[in-house]
Backbone as CSV, one residue per row, in Angstrom:
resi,resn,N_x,N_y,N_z,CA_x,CA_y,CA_z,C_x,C_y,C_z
1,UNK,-28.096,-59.616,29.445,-28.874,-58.660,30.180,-28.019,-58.111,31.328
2,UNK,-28.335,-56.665,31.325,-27.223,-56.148,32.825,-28.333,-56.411,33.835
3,UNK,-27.599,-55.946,35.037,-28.075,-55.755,36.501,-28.066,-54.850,36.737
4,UNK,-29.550,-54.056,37.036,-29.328,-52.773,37.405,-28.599,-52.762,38.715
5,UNK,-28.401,-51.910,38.922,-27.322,-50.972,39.891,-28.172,-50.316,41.024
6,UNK,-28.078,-50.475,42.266,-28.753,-49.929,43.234,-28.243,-49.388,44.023
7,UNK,-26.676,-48.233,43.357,-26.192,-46.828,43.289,-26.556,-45.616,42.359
8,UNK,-26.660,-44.769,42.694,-27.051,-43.716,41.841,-26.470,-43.743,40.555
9,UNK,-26.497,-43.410,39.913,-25.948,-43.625,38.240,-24.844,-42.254,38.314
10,UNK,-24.734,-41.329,39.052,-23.706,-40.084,39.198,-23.777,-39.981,40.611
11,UNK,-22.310,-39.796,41.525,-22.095,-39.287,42.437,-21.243,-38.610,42.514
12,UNK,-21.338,-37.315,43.345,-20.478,-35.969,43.952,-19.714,-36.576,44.497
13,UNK,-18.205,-35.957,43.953,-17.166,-36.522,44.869,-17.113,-35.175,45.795
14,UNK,-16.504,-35.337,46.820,-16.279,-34.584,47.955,-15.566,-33.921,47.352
15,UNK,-15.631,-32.187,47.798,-15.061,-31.268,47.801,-13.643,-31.272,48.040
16,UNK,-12.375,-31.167,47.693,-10.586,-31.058,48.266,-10.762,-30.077,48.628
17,UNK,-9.589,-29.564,49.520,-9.307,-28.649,49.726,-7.990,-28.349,48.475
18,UNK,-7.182,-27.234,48.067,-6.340,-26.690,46.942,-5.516,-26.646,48.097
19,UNK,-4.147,-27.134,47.544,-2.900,-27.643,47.746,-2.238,-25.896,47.960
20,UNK,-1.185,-25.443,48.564,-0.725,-24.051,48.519,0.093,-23.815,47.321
21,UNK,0.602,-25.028,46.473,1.360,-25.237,45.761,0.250,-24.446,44.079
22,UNK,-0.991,-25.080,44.502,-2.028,-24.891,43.499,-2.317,-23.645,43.746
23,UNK,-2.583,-23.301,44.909,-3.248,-21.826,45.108,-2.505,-20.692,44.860
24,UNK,-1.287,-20.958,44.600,-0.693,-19.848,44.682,0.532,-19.898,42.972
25,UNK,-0.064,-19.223,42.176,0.190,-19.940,40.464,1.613,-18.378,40.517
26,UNK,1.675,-17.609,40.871,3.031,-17.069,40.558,3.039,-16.123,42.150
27,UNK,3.966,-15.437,42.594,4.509,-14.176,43.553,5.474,-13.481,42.996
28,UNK,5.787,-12.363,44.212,6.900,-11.840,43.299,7.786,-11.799,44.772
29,UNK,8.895,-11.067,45.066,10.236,-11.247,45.747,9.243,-10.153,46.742
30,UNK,8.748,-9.323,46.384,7.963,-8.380,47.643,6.747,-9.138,48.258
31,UNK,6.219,-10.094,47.930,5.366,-10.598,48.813,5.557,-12.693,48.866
32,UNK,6.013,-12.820,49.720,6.267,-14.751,50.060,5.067,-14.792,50.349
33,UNK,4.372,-16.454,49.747,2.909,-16.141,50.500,3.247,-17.208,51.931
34,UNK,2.198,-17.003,52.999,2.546,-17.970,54.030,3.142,-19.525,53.188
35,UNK,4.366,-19.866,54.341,4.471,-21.204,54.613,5.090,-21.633,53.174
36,UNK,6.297,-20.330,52.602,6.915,-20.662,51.426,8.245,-20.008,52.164
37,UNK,9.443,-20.842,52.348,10.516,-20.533,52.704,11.859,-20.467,51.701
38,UNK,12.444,-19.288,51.434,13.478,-19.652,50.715,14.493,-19.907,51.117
39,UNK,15.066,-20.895,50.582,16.479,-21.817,51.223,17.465,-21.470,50.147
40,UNK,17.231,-20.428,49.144,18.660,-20.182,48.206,18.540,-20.369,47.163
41,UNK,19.003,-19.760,45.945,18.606,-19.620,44.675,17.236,-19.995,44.163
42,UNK,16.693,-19.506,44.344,15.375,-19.820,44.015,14.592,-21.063,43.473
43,UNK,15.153,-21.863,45.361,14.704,-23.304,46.037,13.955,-22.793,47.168
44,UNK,12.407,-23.202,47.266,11.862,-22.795,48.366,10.993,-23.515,48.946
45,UNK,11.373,-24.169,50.262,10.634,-25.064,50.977,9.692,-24.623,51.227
46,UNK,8.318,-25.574,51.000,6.926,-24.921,50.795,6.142,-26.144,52.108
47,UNK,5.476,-25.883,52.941,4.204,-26.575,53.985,3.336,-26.212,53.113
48,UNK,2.219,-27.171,52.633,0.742,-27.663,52.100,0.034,-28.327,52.539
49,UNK,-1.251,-28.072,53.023,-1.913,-29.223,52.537,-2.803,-29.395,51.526
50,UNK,-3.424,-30.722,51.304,-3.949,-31.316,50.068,-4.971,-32.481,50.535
51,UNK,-6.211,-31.919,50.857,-7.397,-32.921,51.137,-6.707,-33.225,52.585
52,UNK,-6.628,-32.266,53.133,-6.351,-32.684,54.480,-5.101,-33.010,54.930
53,UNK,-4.424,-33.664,53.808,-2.881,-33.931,54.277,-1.886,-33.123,54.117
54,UNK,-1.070,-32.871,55.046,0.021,-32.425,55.334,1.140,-32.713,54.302
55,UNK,1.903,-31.694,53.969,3.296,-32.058,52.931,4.016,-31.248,52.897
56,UNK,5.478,-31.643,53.007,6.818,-30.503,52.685,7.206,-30.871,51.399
57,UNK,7.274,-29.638,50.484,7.750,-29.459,48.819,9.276,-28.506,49.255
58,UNK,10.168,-28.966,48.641,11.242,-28.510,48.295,11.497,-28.185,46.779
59,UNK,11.068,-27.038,46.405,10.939,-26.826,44.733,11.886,-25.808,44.081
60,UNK,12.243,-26.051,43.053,13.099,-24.837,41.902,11.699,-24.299,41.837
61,UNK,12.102,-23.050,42.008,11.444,-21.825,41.322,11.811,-21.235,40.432
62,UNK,10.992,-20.460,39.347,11.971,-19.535,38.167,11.198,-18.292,38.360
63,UNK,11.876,-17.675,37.693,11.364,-15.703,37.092,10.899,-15.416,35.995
64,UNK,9.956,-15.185,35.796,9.999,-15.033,34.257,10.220,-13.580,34.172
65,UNK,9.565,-13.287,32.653,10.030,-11.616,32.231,9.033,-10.533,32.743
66,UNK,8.557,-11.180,33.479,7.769,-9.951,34.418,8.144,-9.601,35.962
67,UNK,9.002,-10.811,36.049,9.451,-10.920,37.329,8.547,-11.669,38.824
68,UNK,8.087,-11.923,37.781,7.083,-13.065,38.768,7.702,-14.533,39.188
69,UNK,7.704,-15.142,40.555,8.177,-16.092,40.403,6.734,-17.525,40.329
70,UNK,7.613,-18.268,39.350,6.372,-19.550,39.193,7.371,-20.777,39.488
71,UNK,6.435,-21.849,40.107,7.379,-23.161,40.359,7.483,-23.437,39.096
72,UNK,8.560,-24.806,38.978,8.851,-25.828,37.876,8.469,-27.409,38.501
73,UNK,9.019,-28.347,37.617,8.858,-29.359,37.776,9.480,-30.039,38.494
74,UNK,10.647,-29.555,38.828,11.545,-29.745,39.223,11.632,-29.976,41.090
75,UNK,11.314,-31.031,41.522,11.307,-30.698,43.379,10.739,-31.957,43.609
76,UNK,10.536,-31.944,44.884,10.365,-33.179,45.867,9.663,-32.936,46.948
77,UNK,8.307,-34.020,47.277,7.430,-33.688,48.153,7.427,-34.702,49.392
78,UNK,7.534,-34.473,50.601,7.942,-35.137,51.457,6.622,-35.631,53.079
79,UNK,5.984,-36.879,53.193,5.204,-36.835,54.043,5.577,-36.101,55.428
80,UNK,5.142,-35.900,56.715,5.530,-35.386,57.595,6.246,-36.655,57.913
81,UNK,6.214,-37.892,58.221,6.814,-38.638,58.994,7.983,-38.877,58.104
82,UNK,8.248,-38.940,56.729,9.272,-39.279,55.779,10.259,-37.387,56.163
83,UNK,9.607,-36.515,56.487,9.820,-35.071,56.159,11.280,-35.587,58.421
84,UNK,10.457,-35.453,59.035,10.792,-35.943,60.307,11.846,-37.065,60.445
85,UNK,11.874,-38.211,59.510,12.824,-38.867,59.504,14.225,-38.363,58.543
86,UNK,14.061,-37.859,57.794,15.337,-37.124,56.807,15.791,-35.896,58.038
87,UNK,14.840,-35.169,58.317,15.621,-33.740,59.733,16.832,-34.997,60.996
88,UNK,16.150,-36.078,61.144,16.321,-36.596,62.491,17.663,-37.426,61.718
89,UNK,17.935,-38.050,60.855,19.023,-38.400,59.753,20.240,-37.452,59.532
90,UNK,19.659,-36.240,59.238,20.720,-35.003,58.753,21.270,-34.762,60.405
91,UNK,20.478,-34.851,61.505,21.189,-33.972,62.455,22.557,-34.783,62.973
92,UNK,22.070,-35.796,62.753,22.919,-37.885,63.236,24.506,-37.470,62.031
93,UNK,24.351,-36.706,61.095,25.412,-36.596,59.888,26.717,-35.895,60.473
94,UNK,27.306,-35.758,60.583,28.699,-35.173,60.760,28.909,-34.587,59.300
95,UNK,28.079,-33.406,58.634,28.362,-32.455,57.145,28.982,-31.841,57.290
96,UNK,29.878,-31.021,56.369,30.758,-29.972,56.266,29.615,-29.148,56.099
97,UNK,30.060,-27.904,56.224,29.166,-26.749,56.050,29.964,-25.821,55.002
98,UNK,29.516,-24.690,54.955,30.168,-23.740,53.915,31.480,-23.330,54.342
99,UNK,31.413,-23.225,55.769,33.215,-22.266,55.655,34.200,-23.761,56.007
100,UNK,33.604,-24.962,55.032,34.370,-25.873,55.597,34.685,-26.733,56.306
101,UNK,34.381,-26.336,57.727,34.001,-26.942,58.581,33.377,-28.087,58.862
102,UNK,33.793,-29.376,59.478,31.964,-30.443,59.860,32.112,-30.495,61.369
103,UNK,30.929,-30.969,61.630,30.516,-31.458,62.675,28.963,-30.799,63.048
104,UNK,28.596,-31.580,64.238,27.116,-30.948,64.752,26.623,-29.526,65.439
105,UNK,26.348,-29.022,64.166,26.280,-27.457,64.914,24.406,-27.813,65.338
106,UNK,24.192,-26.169,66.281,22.897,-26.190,66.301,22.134,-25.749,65.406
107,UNK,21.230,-26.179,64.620,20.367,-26.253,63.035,19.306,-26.084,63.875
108,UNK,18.705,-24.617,62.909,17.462,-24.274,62.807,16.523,-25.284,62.818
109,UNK,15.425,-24.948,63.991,14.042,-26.413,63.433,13.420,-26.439,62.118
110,UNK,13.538,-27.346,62.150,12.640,-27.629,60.804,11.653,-28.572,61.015
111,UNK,10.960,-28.457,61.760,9.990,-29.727,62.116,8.827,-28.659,61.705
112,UNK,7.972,-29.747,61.435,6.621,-29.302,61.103,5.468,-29.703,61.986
113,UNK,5.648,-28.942,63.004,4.710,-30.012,64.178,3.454,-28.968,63.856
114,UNK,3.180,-28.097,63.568,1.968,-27.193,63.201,2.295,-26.113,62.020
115,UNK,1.070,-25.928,61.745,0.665,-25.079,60.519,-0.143,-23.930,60.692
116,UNK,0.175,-22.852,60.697,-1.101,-21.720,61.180,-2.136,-21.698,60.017
């Protein structure tokens, strides 16, 4: 014999909020939607959130034959405090840069302390 249950037999899960990653299924080169940055060949650091939480995506993008761009599978999603510890890591690096060069130049922020 079971035990009835003195929970409803169906409950509503709470509403999410849609991720920017979700909301936004292709663009094209004339319109970036907010809080999609391109960093170069069509790699573009993306701010989301997702049920409230905060996230940096670093993703391949492609083109297709309409010229639309759509993500791939291809990328990496980063908490703010994991996102904050890799910026605060890279600046500590002594990298070469493109013309060759290393050492600590001054680098654009990349912190994500707000989201409009």
């Amino acid at each position: 014999m079971k035990r009835a249950s003195l929970e409803p037999a169906t409950l509503a899960a709470p509403a999410k909020r849609s991720s920017a990653l979700n909301n936004t299924d292709s663009f094209t080169s004339d319109y970036t939607p907010p809080h999609y940055y391109l960093l170069g060949e069509e790699i573009y650091g993306v701010v989301s959130d997702f049920g409230d939480v905060l996230n940096v995506h670093i993703r391949k993008f492609r083109r297709d034959e309409n010229g639309e761009i759509l993500p791939t599978k291809n990328g990496v999603g980063f908490s703010p405090y994991a996102w904050e510890s890799l910026i605060t890591e890279m600046d500590n690096l002594s990298l070469p840069f493109r013309d060759g060069k290393s050492g600590n130049r001054q680098r654009q922020s990349l912190s994500i302390n707000s989201v409009d």
